[in-house]
C-alpha positions as CSV (number, residue, x, y, z in Angstrom):
1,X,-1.1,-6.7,5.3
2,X,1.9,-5.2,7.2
3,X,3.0,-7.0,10.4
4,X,3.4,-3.4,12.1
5,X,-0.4,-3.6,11.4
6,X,-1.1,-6.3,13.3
7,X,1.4,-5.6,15.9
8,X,0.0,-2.2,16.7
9,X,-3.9,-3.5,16.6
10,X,-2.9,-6.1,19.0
11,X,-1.4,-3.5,21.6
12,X,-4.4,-1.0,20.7
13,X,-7.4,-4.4,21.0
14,X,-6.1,-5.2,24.4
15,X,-5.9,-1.7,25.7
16,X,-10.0,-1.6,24.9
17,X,-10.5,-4.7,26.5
18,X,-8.1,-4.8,29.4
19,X,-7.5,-1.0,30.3
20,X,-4.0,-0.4,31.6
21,X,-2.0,-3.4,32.2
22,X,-2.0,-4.5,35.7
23,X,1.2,-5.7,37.4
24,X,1.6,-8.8,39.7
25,X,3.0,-8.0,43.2
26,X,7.4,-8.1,42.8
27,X,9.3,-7.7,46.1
28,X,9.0,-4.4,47.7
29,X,11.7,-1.6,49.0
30,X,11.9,-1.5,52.0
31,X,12.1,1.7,54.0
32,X,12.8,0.5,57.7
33,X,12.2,4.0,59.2
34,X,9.6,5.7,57.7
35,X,8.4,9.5,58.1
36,X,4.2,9.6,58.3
37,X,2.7,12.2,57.4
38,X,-0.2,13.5,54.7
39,X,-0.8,11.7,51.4
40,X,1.7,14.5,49.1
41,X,4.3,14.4,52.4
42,X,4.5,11.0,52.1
43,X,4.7,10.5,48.3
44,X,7.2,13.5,48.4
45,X,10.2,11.0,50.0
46,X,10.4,8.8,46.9
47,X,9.8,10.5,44.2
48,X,8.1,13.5,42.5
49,X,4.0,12.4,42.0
50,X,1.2,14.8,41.4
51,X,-1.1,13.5,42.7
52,X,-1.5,11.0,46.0
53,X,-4.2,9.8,48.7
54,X,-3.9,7.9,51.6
55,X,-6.5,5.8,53.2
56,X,-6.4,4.7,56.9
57,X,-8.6,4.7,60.1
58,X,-10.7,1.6,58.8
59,X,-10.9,-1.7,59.8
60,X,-9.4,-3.3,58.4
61,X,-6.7,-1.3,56.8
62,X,-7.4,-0.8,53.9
63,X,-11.0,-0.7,53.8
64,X,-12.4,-3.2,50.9
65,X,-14.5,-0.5,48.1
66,X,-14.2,2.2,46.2
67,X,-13.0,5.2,46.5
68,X,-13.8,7.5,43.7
69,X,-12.4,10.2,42.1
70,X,-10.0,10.6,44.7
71,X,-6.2,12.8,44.7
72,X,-4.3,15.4,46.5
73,X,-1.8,17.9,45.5
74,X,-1.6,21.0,44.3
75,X,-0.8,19.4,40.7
76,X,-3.6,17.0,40.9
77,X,-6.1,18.3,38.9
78,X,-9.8,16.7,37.8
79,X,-8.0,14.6,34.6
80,X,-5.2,13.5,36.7
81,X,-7.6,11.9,39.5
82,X,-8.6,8.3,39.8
83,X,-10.6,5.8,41.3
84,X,-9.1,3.0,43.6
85,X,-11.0,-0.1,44.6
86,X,-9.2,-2.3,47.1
87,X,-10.5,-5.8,47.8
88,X,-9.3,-9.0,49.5
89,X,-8.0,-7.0,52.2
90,X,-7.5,-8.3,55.5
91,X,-5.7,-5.9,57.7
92,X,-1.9,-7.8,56.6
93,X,-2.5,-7.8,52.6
94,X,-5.0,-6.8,49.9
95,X,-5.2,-5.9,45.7
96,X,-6.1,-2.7,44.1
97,X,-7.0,-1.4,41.1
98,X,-7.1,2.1,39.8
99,X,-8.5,3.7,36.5
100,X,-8.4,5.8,34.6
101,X,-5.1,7.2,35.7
102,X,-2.7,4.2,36.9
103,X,-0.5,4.2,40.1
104,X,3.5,4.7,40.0
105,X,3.8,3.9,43.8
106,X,2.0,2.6,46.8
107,X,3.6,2.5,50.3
108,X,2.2,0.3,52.5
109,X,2.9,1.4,56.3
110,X,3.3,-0.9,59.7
111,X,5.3,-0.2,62.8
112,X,8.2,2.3,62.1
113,X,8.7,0.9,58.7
114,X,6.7,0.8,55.2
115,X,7.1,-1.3,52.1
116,X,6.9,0.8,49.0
117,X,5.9,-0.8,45.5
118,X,7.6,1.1,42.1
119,X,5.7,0.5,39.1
120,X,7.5,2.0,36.0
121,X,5.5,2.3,33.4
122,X,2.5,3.1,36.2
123,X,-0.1,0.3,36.6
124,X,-3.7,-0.2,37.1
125,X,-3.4,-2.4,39.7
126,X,-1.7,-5.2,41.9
127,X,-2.2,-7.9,44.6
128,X,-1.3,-9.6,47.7
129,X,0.8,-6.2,48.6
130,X,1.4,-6.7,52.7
131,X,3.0,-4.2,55.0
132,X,6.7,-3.7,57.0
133,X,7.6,-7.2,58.3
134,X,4.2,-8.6,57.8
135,X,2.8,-6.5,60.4
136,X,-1.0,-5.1,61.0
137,X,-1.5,-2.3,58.0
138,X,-1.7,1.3,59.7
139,X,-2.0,3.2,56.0
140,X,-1.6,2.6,52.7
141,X,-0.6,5.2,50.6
142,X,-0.9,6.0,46.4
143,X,1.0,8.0,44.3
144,X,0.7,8.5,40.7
145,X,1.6,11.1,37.4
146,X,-0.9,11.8,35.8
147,X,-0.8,9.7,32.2
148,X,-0.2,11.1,29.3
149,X,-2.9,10.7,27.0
150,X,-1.7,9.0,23.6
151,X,-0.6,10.7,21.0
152,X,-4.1,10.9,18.2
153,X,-3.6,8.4,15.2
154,X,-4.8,7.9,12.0
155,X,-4.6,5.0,9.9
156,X,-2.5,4.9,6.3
157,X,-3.1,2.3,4.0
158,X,-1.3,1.8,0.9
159,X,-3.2,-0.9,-2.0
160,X,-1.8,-1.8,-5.1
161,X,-4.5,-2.2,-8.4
162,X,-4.2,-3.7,-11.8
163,X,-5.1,-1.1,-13.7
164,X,-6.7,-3.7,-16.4
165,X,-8.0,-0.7,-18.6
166,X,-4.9,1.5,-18.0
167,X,-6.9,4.5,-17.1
168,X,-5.1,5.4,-14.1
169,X,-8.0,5.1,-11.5
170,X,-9.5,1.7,-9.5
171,X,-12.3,0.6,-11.6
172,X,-15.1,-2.1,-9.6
173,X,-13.9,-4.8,-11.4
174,X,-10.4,-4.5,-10.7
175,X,-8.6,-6.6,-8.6
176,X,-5.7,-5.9,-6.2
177,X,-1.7,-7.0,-6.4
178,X,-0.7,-7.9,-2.7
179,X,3.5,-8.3,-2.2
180,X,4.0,-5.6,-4.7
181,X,7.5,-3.8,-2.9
182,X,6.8,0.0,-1.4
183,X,8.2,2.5,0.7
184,X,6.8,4.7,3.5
185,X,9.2,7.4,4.3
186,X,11.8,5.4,3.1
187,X,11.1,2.2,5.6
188,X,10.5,-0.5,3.2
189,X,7.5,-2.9,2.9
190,X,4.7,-4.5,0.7
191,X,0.8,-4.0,-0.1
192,X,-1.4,-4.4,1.2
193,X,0.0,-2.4,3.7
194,X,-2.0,-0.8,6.8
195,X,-0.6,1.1,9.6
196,X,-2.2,3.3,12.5
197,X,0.4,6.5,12.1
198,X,0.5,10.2,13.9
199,X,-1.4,12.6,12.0
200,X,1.1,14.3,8.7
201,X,2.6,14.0,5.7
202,X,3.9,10.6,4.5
203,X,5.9,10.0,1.1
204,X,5.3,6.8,-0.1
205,X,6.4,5.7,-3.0
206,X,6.0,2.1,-4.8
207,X,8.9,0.5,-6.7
208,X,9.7,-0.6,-10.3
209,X,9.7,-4.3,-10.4
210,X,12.8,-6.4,-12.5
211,X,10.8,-7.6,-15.1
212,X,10.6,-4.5,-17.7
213,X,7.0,-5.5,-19.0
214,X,5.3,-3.6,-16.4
215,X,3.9,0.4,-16.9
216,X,3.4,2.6,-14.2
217,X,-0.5,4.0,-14.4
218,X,-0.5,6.4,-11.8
219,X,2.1,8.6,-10.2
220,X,5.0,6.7,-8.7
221,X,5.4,9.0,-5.6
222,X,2.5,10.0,-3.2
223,X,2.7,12.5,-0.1
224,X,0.1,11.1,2.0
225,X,-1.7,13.8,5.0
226,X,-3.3,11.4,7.4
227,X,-5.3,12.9,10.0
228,X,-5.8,11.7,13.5
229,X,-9.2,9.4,13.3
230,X,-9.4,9.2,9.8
231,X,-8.2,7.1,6.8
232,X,-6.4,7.5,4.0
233,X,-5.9,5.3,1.3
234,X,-2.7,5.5,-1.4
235,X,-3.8,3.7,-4.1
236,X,-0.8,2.9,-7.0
237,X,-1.9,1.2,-10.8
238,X,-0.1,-0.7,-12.8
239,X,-0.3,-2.6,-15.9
240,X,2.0,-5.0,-17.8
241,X,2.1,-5.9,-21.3
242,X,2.5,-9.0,-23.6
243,X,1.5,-11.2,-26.2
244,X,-2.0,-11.1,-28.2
245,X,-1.6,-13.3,-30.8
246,X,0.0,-11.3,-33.2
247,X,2.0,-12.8,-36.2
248,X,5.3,-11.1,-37.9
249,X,5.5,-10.0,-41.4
250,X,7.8,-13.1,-41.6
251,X,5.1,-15.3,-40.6
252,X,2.7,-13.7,-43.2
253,X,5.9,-13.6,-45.8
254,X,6.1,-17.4,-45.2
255,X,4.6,-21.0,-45.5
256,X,2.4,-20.9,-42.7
257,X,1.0,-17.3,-43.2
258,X,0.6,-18.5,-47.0
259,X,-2.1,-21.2,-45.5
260,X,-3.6,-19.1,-43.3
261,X,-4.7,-16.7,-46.1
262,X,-5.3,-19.8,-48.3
263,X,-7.6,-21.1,-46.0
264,X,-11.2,-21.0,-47.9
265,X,-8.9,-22.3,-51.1
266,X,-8.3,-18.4,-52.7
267,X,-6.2,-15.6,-51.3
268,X,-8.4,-13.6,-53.1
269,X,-10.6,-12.1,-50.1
270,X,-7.0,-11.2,-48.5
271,X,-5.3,-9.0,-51.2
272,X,-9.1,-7.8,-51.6
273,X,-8.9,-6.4,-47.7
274,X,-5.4,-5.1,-47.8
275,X,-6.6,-2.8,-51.4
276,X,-9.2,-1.1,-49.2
277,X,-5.9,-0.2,-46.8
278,X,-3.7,3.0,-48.5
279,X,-0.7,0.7,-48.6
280,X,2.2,2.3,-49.8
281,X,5.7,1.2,-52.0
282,X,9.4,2.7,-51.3
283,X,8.6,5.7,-53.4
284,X,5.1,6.5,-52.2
285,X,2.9,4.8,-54.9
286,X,0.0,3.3,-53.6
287,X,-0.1,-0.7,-53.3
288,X,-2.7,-2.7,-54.3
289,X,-1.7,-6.7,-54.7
290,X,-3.4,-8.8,-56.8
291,X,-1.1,-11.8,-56.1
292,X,0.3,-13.6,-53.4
293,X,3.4,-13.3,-55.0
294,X,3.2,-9.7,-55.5
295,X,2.3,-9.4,-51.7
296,X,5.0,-11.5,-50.1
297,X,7.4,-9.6,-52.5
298,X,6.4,-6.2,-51.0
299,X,6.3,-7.2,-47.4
300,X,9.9,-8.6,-47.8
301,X,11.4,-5.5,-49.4
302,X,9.9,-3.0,-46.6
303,X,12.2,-0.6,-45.1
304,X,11.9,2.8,-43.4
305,X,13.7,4.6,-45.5
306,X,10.6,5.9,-46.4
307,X,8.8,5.0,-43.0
308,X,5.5,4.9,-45.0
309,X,6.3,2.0,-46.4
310,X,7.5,0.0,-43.3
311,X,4.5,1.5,-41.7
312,X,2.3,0.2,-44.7
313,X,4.1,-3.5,-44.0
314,X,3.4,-3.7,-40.5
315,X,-0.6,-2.2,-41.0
316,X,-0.7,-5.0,-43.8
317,X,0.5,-7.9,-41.2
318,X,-1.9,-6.4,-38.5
319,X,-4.8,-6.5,-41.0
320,X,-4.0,-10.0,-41.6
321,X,-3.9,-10.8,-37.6
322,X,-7.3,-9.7,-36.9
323,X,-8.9,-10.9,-40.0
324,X,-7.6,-14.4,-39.2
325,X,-9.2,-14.4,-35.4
326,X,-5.5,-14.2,-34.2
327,X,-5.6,-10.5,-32.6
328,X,-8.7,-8.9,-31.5
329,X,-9.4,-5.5,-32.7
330,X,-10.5,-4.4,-29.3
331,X,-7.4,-5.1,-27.7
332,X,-5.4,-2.7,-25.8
333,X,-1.9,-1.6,-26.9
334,X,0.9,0.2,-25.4
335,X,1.6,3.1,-28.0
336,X,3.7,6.0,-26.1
337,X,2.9,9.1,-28.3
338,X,0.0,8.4,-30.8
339,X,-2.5,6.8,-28.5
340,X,-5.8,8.0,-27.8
341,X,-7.0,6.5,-24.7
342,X,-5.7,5.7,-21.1
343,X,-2.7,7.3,-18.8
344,X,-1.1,10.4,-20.8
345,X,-3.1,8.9,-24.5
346,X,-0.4,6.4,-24.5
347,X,-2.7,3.5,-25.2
348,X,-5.0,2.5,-27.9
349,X,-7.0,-0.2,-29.2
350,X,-5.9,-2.5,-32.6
351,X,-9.0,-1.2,-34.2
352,X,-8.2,2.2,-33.7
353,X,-4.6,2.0,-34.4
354,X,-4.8,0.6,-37.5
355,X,-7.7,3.3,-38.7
356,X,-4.9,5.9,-36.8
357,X,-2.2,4.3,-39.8
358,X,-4.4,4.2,-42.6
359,X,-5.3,8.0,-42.5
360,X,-1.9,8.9,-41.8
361,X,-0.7,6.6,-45.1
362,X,-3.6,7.8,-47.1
363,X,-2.6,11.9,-46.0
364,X,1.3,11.5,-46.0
365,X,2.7,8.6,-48.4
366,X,6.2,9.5,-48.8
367,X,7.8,10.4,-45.2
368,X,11.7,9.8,-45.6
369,X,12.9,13.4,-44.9
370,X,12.7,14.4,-41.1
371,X,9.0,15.9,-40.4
372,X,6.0,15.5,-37.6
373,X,4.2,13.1,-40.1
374,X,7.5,11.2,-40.3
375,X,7.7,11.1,-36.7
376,X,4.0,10.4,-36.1
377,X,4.4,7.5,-38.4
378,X,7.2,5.7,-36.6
379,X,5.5,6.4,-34.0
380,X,2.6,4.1,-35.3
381,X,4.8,1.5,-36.9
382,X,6.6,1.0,-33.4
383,X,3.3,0.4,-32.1
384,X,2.1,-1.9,-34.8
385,X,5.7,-4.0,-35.1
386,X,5.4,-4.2,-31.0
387,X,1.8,-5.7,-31.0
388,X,3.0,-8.2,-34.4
389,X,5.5,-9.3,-32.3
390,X,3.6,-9.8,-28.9
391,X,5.1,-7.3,-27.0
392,X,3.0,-4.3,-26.2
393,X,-0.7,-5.9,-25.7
394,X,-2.1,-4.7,-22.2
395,X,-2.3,-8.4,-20.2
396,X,-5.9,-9.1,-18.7
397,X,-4.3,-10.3,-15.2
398,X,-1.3,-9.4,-13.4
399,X,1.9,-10.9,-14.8
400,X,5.1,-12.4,-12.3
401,X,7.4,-9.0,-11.0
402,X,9.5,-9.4,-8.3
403,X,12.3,-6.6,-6.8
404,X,16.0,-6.2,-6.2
405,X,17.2,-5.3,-3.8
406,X,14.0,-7.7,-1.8
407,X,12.8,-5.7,1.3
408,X,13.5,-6.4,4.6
409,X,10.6,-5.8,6.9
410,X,11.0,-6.1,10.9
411,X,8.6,-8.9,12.8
């Protein structure tokens, strides 16, 4: 969570419990001739106050109690007044509080002189204030602004989910990515991020981490409206991708992928899957092996010259994968232009993707000039090639990211 979060809650938590800060007593100016007169008169010689009251006549001076919703001046209207209580007074000192308004000034009178106390910002109170040369109190005087009510606030937050299922929108069951590198107008920062801001528009925008295995799910760059007293909540998705198991058409062209279809003691079952696939040779024909031999053959003379036939090679090694148990054939893959499921279509599932090949090798089995189906195709073999190798599978959990250049957030 941001620190400017916890900054800002602490200042706003002890305004709720507290009220206005209140100021201990500091030494006093000291006006040794002083000009009585009404409360405004008097706060008129040091400084320019809406509202004032003056309290005298009592004994002693001043009074201990409150005195409510007091203020004079022409300025001083029913929000600027206050209430002051004054206690521990003894006719040489006393404290006082005021709320809701605070007090910028009080001048405490004795003799010819008075001792004035400045409080910038204005306070809600004081004590032990005592009068010109520690004399008897004849009047004490406030003087006060009105304050300035706060500006109104709302609260942005900015989370950051993996998008497990790539459909671009916080599912239940996903969980969040905290430290994940953001900016809000340009200031720098990390989720989970949470910030009590003035009401408008806020751009915030998340960044692309180092490591290149991570998608983008959602848009990149949000303009947030945040209204005073109410939430609201930026949420950025993101997926990465990487291995599933899968195995190369050099594995399945070699020792090891020999055993694996071997396994039950005939490669028969095998070739007998891949025939039900419309495989397809350099000029189109369809392939259906009948040998091990005949298979590893194929598979190591692919090429996409005609791309149906590297497309064929690729299908044949995926078919391979899943009937082994090494892939699952509900697994998500990364396939930018001839998916069918997740942000923009560009993901799909094994299953799917292979059925997605076979109908396009059964419709289209030469594809070496330039043409959609030739496109689409490459399109699918990327995809296929990708998962064999263990690049493109769509990661359960979050994977490591980290940023350069590495934000620098203020305490």
């Amino acid at each position: 969570m941001s620190k400017r979060f916890f900054q800002t809650a602490a200042v706003v938590i002890a305004l709720l419990i507290f009220g206005v800060a209140s100021a201990m007593a500091a030494n006093p100016v000291v006006y040794n001739i002083w000009k009585s007169g009404n409360a405004v008169f008097e706060c008129g010689q040091i400084g320019t106050y809406s509202c004032a009251y003056k309290i005298e006549g009592d004994d002693p001076v001043p009074a201990n109690g409150i005195y409510s919703n007091v203020g004079d001046g022409v300025d001083c209207d029913s929000d600027s007044k206050t209430n002051i209580t004054i206690s521990n007074s003894n006719g040489k000192t006393f404290d006082w509080s005021a709320s809701p308004n605070p007090i910028g000034a009080v001048i405490v009178k004795a003799g010819r002189g008075a001792n004035v106390w400045f409080y910038d910002p204005q306070s809600g109170g004081d004590t032990r204030l005592y009068a010109y040369q520690n004399k008897d109190i004849s009047h004490v005087t406030f003087c006060w602004n009105q304050e300035d009510s706060p500006p109104p606030q709302g609260v942005l937050e900015v989370i950051k989910f993996y998008d497990a299922n790539a459909n671009g929108i916080e599912d239940s069951t996903e969980s969040h990515i905290t430290g994940w590198q953001i900016k809000v107008d340009g200031v720098c920062d990390f989720t989970r991020y949470t910030a009590y801001v003035a009401p408008g528009t806020y751009e915030v925008t998340e960044d692309t981490p180092i490591e290149r295995n991570w998608i983008h799910t959602t848009p990149t760059t949000v303009d947030a409206e945040v209204a005073a007293g109410s939430t609201t909540t930026v949420k950025f998705g993101n997926v990465c991708l990487g291995a599933g198991g899968g195995k190369t058409l050099g594995f399945w062209s070699n020792r090891n992928g020999f055993d694996v279809m071997n396994d039950g003691g005939s490669v028969v079952s095998e070739l007998s899957l891949l025939t039900g696939y419309n495989l397809r040779t350099a000029n189109g024909a369809h392939f259906d092996p009948t040998t091990y031999t005949q298979f590893r053959s194929w598979l190591l003379s692919a090429s996409a010259t005609n791309m149906a036939y590297m497309l064929s090679a690729q299908l044949a090694a995926m078919v391979l994968n899943v009937e082994a148990g090494f892939v699952s054939g509900s697994a998500l893959v990364y396939a930018p232009s001839c998916g069918n499921t997740g942000v923009g279509n560009n993901f799909i599932s094994i299953a799917d993707l292979m059925a997605a090949a076979n109908v396009s090798l059964g419709a289209n089995g030469v594809t070496v000039t330039p043409s959609s189906a030739r496109t689409y195709q490459e399109c699918l073999k990327n995809a296929l090639d990708w998962a064999n190798n263990n690049k493109n599978f769509v990661q359960p959990n979050p994977c490591p990211f980290s940023f350069y250049p590495v934000c620098t957030v203020d305490e």
